[in-house]
PyMOL Python script that loads the backbone (N, CA, C, O; Angstrom):
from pymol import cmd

cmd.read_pdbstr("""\
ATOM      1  N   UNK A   1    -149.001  95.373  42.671  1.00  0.00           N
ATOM      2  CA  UNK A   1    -148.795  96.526  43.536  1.00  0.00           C
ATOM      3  C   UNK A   1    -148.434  96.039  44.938  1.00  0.00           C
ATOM      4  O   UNK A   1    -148.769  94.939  45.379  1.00  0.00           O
ATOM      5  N   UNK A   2    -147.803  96.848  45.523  1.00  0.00           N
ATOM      6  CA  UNK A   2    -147.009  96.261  46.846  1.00  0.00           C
ATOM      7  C   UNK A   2    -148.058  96.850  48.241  1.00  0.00           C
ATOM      8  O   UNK A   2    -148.567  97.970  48.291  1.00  0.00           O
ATOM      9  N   UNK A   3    -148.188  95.798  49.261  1.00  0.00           N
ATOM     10  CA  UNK A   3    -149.097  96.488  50.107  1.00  0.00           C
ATOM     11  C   UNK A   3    -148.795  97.093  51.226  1.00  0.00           C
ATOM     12  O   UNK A   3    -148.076  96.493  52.025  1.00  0.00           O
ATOM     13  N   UNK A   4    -149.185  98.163  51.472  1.00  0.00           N
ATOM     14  CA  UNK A   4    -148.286  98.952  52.781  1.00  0.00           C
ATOM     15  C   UNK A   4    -148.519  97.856  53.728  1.00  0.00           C
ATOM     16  O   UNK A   4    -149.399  96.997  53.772  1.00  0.00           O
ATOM     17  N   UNK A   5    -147.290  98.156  54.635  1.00  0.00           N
ATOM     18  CA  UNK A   5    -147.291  97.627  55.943  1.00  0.00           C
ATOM     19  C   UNK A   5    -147.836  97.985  57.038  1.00  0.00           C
ATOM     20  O   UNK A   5    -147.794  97.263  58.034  1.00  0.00           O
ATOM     21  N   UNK A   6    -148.479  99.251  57.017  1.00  0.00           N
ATOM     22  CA  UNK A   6    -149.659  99.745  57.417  1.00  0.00           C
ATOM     23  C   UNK A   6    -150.166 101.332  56.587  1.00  0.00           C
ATOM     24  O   UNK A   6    -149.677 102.042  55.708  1.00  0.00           O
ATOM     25  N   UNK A   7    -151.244 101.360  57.328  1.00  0.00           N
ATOM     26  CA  UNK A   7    -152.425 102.608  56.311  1.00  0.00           C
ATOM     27  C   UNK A   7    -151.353 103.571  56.534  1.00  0.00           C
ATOM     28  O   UNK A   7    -150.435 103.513  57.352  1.00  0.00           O
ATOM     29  N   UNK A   8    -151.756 104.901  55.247  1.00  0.00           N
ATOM     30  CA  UNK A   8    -150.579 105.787  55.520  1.00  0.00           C
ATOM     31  C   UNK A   8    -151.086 106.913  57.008  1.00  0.00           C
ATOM     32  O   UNK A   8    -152.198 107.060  57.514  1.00  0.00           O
ATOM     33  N   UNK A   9    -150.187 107.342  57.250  1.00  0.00           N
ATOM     34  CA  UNK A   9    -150.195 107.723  58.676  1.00  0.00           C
ATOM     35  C   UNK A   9    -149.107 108.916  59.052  1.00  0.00           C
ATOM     36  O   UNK A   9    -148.056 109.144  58.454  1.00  0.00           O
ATOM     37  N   UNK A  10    -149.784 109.807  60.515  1.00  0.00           N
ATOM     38  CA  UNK A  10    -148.562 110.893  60.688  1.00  0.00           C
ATOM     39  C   UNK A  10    -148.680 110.223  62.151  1.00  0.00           C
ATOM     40  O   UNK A  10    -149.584 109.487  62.547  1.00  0.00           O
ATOM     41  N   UNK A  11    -147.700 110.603  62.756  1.00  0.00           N
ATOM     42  CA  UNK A  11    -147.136 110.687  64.390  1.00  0.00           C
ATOM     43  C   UNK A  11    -147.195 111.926  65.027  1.00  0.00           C
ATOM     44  O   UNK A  11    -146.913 112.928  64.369  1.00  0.00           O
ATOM     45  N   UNK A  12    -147.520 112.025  66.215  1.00  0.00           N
ATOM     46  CA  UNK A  12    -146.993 113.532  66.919  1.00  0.00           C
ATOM     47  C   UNK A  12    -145.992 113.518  67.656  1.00  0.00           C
ATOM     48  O   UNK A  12    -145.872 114.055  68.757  1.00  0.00           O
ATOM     49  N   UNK A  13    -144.973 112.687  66.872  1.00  0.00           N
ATOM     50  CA  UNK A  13    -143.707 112.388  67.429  1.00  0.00           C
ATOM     51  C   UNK A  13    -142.346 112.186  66.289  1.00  0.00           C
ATOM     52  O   UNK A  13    -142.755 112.236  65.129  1.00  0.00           O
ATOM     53  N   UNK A  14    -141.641 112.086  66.340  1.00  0.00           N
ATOM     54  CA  UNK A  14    -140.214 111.385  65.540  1.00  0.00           C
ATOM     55  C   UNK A  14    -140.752 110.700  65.359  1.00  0.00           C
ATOM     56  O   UNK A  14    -141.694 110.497  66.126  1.00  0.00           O
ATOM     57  N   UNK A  15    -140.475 109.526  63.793  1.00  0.00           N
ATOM     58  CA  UNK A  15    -140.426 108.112  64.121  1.00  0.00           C
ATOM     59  C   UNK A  15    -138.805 108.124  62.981  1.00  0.00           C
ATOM     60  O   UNK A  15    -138.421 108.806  62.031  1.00  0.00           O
ATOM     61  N   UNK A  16    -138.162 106.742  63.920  1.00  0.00           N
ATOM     62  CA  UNK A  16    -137.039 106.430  63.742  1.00  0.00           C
ATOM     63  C   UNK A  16    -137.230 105.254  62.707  1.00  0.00           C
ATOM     64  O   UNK A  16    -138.028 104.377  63.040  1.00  0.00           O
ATOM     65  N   UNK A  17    -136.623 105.138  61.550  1.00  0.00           N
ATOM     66  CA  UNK A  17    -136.996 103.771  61.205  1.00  0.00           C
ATOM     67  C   UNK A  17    -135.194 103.224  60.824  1.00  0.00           C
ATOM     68  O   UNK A  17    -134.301 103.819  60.220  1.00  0.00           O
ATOM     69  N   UNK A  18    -135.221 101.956  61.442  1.00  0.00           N
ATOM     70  CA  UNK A  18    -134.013 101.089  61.393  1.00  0.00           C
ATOM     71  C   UNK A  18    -134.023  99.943  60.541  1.00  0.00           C
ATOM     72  O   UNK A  18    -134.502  99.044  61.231  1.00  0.00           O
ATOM     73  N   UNK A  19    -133.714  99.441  59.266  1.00  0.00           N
ATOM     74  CA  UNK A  19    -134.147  98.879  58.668  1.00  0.00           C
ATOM     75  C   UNK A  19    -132.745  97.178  59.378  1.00  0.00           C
ATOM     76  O   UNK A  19    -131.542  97.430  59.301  1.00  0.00           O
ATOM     77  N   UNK A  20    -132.963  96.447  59.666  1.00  0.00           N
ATOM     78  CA  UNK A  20    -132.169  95.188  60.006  1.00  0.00           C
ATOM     79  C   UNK A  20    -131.713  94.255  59.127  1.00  0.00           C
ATOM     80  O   UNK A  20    -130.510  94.029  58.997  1.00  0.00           O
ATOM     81  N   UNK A  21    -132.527  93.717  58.538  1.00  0.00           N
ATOM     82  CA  UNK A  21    -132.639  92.767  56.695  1.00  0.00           C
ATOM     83  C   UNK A  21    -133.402  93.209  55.626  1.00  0.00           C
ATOM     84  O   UNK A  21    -134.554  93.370  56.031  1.00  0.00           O
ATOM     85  N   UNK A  22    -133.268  93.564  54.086  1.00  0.00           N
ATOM     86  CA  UNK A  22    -134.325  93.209  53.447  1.00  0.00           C
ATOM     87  C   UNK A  22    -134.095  94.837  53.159  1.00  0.00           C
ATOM     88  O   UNK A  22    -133.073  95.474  53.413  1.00  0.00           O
ATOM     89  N   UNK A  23    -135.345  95.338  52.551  1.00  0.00           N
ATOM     90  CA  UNK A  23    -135.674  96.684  51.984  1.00  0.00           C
ATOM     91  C   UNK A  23    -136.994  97.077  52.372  1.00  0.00           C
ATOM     92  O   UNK A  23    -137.970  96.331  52.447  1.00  0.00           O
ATOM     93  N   UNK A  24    -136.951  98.363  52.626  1.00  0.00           N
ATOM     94  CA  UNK A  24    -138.616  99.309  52.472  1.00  0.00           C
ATOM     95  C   UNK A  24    -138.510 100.845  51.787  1.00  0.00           C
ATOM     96  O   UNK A  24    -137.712 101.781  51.727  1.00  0.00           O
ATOM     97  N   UNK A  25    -139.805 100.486  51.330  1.00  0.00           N
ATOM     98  CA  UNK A  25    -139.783 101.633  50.482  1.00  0.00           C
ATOM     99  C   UNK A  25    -140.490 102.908  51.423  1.00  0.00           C
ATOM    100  O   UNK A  25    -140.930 102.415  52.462  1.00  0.00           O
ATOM    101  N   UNK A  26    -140.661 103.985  51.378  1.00  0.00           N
ATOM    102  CA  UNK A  26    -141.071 104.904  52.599  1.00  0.00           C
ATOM    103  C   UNK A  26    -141.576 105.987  51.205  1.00  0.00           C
ATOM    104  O   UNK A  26    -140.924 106.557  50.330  1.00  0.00           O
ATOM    105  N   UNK A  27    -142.716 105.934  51.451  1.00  0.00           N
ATOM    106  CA  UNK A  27    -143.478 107.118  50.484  1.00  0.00           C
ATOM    107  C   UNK A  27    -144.119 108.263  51.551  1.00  0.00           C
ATOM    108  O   UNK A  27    -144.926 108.124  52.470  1.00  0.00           O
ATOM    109  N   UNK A  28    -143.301 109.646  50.955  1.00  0.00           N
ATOM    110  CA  UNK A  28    -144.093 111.247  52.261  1.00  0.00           C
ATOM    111  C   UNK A  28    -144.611 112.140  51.574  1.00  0.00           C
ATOM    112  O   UNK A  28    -144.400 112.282  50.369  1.00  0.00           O
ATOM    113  N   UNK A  29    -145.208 112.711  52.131  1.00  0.00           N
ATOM    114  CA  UNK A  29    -145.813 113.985  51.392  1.00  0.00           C
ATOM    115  C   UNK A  29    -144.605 114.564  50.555  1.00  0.00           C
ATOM    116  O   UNK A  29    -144.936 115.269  49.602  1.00  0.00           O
ATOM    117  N   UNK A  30    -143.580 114.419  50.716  1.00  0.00           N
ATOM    118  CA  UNK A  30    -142.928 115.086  50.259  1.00  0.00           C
ATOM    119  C   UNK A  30    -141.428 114.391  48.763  1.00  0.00           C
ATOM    120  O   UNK A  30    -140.948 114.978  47.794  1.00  0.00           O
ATOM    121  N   UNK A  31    -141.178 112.883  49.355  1.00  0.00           N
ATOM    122  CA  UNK A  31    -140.648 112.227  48.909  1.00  0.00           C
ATOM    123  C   UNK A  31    -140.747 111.100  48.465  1.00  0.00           C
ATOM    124  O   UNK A  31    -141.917 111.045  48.084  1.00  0.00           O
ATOM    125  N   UNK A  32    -140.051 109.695  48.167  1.00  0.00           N
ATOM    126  CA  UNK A  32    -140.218 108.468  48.401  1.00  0.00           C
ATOM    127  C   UNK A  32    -138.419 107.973  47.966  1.00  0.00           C
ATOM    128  O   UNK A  32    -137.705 108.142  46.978  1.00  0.00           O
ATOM    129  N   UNK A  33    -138.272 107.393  49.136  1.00  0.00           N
ATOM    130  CA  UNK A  33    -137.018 106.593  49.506  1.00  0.00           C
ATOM    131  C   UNK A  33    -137.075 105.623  49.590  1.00  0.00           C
ATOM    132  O   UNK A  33    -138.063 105.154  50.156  1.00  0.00           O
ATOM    133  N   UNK A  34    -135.824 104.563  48.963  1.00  0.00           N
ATOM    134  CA  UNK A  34    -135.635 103.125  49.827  1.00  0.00           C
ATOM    135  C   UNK A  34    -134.901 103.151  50.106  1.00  0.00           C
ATOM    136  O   UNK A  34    -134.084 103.662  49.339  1.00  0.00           O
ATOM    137  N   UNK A  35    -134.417 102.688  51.360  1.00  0.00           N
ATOM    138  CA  UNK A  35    -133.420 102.168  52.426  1.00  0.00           C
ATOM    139  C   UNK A  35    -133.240 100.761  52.732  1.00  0.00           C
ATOM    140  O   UNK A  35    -134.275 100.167  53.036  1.00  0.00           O
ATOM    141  N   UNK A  36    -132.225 100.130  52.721  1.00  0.00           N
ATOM    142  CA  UNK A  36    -131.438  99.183  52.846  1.00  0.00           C
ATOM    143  C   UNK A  36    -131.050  98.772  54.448  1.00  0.00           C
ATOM    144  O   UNK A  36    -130.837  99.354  55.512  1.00  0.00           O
ATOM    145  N   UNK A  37    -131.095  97.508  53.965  1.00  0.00           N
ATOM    146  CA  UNK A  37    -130.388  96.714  55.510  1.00  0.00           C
ATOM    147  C   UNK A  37    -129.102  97.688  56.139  1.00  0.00           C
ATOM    148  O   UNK A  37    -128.112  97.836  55.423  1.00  0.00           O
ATOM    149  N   UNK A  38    -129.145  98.311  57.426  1.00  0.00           N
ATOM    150  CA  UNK A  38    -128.226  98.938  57.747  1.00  0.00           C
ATOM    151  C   UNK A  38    -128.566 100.503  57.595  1.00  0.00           C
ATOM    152  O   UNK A  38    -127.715 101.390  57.542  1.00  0.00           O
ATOM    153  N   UNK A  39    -129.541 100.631  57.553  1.00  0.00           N
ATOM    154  CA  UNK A  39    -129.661 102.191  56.923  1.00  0.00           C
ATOM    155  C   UNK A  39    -130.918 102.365  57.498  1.00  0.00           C
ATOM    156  O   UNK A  39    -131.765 101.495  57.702  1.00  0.00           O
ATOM    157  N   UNK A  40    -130.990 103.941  57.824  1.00  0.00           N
ATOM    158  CA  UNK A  40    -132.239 104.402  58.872  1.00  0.00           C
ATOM    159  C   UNK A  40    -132.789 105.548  58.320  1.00  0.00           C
ATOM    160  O   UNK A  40    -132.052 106.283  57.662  1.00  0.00           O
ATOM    161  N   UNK A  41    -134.360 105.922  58.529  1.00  0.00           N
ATOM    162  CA  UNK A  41    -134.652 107.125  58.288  1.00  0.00           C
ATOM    163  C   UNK A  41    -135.228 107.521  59.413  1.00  0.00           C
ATOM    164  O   UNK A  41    -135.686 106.817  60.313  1.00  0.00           O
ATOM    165  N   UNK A  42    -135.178 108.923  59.311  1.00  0.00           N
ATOM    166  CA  UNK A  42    -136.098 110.064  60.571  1.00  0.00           C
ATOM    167  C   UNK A  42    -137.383 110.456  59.379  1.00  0.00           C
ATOM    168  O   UNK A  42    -137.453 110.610  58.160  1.00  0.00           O
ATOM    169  N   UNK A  43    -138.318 110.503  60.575  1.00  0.00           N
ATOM    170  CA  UNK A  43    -140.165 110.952  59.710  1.00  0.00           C
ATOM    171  C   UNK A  43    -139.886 112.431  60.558  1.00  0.00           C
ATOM    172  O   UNK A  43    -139.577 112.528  61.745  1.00  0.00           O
ATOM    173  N   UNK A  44    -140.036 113.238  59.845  1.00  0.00           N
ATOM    174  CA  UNK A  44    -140.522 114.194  60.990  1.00  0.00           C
ATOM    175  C   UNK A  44    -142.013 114.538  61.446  1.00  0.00           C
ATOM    176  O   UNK A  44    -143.000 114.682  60.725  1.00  0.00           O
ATOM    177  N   UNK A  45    -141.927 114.620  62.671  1.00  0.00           N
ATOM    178  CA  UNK A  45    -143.218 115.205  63.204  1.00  0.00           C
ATOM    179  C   UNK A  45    -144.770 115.386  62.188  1.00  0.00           C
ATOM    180  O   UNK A  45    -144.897 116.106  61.198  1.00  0.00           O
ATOM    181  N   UNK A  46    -145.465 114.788  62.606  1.00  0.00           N
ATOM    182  CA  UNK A  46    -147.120 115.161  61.736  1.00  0.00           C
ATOM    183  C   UNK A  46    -146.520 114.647  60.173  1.00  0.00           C
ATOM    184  O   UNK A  46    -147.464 114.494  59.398  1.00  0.00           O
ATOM    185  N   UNK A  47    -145.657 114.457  59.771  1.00  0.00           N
ATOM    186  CA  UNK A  47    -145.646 114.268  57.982  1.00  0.00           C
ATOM    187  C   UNK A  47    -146.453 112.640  57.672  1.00  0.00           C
ATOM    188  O   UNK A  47    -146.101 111.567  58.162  1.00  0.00           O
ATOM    189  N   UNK A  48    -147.279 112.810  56.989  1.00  0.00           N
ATOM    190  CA  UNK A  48    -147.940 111.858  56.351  1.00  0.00           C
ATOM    191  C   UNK A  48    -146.804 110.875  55.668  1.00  0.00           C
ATOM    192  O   UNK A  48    -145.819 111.326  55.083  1.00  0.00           O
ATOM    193  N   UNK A  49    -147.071 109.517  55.819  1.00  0.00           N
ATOM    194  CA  UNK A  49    -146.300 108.441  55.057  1.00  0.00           C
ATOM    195  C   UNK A  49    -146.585 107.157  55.014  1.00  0.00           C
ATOM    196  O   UNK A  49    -147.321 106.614  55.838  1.00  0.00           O
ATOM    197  N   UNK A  50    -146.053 106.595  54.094  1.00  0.00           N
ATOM    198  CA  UNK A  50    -146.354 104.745  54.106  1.00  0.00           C
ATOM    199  C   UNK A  50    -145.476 103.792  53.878  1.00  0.00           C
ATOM    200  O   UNK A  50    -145.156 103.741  52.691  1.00  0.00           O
ATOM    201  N   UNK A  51    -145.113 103.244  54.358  1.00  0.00           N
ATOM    202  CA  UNK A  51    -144.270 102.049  54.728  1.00  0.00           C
ATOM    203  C   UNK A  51    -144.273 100.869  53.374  1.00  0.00           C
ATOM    204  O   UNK A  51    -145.425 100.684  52.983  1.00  0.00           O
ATOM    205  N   UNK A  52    -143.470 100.245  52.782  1.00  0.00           N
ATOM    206  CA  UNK A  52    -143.918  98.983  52.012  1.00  0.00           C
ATOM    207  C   UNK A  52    -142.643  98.091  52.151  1.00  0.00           C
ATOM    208  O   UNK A  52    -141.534  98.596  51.979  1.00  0.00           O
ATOM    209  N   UNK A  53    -142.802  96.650  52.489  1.00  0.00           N
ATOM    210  CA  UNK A  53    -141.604  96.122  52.170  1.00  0.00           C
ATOM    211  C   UNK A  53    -140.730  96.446  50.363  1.00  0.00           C
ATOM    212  O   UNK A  53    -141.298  96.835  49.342  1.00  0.00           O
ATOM    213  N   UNK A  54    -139.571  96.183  50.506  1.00  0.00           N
ATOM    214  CA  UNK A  54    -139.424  96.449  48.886  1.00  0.00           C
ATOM    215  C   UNK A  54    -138.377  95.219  48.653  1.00  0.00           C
ATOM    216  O   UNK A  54    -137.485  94.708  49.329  1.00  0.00           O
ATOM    217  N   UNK A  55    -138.912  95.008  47.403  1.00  0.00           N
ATOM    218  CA  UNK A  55    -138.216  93.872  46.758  1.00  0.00           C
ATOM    219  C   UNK A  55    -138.870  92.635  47.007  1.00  0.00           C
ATOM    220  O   UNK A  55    -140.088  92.674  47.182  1.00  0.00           O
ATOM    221  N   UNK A  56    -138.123  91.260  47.065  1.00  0.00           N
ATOM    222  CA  UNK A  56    -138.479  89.679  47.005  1.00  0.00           C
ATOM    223  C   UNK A  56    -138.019  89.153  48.175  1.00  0.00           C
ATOM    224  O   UNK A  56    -138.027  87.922  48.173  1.00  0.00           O
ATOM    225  N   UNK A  57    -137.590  89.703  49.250  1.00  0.00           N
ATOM    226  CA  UNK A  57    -137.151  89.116  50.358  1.00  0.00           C
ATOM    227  C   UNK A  57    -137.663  89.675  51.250  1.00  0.00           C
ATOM    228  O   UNK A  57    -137.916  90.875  51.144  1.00  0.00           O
ATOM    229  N   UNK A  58    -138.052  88.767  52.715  1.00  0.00           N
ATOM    230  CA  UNK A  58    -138.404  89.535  53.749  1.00  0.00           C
ATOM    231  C   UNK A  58    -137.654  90.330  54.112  1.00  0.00           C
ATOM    232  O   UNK A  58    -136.435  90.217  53.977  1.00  0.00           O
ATOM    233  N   UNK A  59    -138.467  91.689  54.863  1.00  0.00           N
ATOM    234  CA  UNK A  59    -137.819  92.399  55.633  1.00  0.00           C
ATOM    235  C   UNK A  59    -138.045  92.690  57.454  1.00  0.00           C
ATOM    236  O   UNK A  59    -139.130  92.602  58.030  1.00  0.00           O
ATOM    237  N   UNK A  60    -136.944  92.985  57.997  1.00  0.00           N
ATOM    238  CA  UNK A  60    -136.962  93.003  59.564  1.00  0.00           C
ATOM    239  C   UNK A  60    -136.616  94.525  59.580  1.00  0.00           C
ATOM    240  O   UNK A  60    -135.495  94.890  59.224  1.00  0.00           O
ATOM    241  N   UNK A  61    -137.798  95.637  60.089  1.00  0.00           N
ATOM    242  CA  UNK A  61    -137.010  97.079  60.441  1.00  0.00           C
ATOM    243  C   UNK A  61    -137.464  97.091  62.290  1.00  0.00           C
ATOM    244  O   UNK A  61    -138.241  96.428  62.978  1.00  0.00           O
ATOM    245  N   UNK A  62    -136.874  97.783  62.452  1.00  0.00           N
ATOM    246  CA  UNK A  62    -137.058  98.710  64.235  1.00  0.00           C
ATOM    247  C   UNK A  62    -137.701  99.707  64.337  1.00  0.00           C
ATOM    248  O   UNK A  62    -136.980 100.702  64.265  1.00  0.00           O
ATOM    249  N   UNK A  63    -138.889  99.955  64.493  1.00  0.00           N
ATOM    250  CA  UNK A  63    -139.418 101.532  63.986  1.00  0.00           C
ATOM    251  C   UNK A  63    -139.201 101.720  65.883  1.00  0.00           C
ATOM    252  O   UNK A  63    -139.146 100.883  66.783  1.00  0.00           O
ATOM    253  N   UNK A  64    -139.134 103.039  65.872  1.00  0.00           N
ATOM    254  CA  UNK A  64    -138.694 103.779  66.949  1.00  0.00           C
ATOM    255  C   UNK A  64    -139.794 105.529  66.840  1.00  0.00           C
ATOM    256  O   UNK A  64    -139.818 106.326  65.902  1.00  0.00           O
ATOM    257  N   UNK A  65    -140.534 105.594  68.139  1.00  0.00           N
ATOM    258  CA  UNK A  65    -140.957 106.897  68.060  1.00  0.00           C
ATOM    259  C   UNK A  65    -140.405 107.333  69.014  1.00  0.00           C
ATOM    260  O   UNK A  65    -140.074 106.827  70.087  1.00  0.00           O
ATOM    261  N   UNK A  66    -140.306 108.335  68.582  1.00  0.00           N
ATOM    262  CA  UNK A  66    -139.292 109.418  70.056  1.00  0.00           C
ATOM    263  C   UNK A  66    -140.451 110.206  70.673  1.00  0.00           C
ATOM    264  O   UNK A  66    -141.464 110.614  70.104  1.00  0.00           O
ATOM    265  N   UNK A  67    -140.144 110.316  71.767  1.00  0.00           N
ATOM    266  CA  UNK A  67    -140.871 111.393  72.888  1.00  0.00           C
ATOM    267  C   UNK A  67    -140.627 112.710  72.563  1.00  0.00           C
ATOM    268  O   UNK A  67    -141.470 113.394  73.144  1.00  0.00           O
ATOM    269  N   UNK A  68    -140.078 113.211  72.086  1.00  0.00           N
ATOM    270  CA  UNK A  68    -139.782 114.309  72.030  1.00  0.00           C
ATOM    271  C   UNK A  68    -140.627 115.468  71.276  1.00  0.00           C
ATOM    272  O   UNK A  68    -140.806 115.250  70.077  1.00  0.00           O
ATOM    273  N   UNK A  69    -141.134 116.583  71.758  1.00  0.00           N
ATOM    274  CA  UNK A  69    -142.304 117.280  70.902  1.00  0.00           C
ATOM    275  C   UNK A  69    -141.645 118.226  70.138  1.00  0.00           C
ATOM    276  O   UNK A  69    -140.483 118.371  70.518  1.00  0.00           O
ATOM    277  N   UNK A  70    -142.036 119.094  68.972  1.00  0.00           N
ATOM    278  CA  UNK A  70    -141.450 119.923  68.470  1.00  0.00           C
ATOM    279  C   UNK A  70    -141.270 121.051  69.072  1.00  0.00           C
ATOM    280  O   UNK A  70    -140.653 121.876  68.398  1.00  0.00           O
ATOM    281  N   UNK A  71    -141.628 121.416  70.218  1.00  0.00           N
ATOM    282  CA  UNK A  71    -140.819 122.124  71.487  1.00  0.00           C
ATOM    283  C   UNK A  71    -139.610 122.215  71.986  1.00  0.00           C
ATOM    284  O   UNK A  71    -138.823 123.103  72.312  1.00  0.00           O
ATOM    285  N   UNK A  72    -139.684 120.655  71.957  1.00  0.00           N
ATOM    286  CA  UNK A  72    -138.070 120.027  72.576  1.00  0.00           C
ATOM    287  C   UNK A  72    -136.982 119.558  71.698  1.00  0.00           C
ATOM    288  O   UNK A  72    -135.800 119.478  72.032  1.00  0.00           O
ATOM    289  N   UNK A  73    -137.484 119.253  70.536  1.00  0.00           N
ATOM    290  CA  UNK A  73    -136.626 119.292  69.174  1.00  0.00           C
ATOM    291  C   UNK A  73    -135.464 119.753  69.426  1.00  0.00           C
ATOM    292  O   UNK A  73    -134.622 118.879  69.220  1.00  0.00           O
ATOM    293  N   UNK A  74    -134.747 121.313  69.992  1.00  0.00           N
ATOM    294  CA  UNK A  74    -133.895 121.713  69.821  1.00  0.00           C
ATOM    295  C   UNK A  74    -132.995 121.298  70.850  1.00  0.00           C
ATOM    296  O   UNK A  74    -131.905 121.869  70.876  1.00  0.00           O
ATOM    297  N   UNK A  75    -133.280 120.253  71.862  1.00  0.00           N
ATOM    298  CA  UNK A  75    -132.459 119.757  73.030  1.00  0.00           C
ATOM    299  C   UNK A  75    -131.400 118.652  72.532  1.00  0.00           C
ATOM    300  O   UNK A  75    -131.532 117.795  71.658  1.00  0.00           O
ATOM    301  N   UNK A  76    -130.109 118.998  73.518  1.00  0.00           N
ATOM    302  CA  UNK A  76    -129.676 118.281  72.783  1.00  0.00           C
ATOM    303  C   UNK A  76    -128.913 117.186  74.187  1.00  0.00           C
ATOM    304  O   UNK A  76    -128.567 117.512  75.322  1.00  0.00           O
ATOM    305  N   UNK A  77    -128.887 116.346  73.750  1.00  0.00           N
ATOM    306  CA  UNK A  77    -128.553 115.120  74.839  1.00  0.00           C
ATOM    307  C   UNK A  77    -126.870 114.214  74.566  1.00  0.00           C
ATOM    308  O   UNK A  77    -126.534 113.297  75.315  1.00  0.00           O
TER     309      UNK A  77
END
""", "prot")
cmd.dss("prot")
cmd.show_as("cartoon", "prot")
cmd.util.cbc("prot")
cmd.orient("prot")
């Protein structure tokens, strides 16, 4: 069994995830995706999830939380 990269968890924010090398698997209340080197996901706000590297090779991602509250969601920059 593969071990999260951390406990599963919500944000009171965006989180951006940028994946750089390698694979992760992203398990949500609602789904479970893998994404590839080059390829990004959005968490939305409060959703429960867990992180795992995926596959036999290391992986390098960018996680990114945004400032932005679900207030401000609809701004656009």
């Amino acid at each position: 069994m593969l071990k999260p990269l951390s406990p599963a968890g919500a944000h009171p924010a965006f989180e951006i995830l940028h994946i750089l090398d390698g694979a992760q698997r992203t398990v949500t209340e609602l789904a479970e995706k893998i994404i590839k080197a080059g390829e990004m996901m959005v968490i939305p706000i409060g959703m429960k999830h867990t992180n795992y590297c995926w596959g036999n090779e290391s992986m390098t991602f960018l996680p990114c939380i945004s400032i932005l509250t679900a207030q401000q969601s609809n701004i656009c920059w």
